[in-house]
N, C-alpha and C positions, 0 to 999 in steps of 0.2 A: 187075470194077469197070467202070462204064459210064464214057465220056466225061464223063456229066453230074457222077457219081461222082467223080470226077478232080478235076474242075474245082471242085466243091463242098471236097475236099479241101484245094486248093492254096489258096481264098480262106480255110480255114479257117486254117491253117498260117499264112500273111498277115496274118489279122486277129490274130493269137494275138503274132506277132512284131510286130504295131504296138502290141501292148496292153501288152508289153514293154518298148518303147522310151516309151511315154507314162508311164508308170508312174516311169521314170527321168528323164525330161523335162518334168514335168506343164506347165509355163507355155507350153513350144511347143508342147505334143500339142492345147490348150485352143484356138491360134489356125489349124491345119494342118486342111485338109480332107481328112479319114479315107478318105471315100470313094474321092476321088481320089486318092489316097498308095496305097490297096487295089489300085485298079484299074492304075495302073501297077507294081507291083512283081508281081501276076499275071502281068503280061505278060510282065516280065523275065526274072520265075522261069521262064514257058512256055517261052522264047527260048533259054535256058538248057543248056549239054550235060549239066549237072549232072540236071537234070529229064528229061532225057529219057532219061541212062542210070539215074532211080531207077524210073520209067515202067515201062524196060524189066524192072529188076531186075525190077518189082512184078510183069508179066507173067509172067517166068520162075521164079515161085512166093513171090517174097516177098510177107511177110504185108502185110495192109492196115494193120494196126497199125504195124507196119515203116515202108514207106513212110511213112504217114504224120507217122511221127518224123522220118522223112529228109527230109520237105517242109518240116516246120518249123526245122530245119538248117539248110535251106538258104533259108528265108525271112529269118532276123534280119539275115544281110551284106545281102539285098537291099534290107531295110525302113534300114538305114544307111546306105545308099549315097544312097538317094534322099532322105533326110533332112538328110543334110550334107554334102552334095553330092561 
């Protein structure tokens, strides 16, 4: 899986955990800019030890499907965090 790979991943996992949280929230999700709620919880997730040893798992043979369940894991605490506060 490439860098670009990864990263398409991790916004996917992201988007999928804010689409979660708006789904439970509709009246905030309607006034929060999505975009920017994405783009930092990306980052946090990137920043993240959690991310980086699922990275590694994924290098060290876990599946892509894998990981990408474990991104989405670990995106919902992040997309809550930054939502209230």
């Amino acid at each position: 899986m490439s860098e670009q790979a990864v990263q398409s991943a991790v916004e996917r996992a992201v988007g999928q955990a804010f689409d979660r949280w708006a789904n439970e929230h509709p009246s905030l999700a309607a006034v929060i800019d999505r975009i920017m709620v994405t783009d930092r919880a990306v980052e946090s997730l990137r920043e993240s030890d959690e991310y980086r040893q699922a990275v590694t798992a994924y290098h060290n043979g876990m599946s892509e499907n894998d990981m990408l369940n474990k991104l989405l894991d670990l995106a919902g605490p992040v997309i809550s965090r930054l939502l209230t506060g």
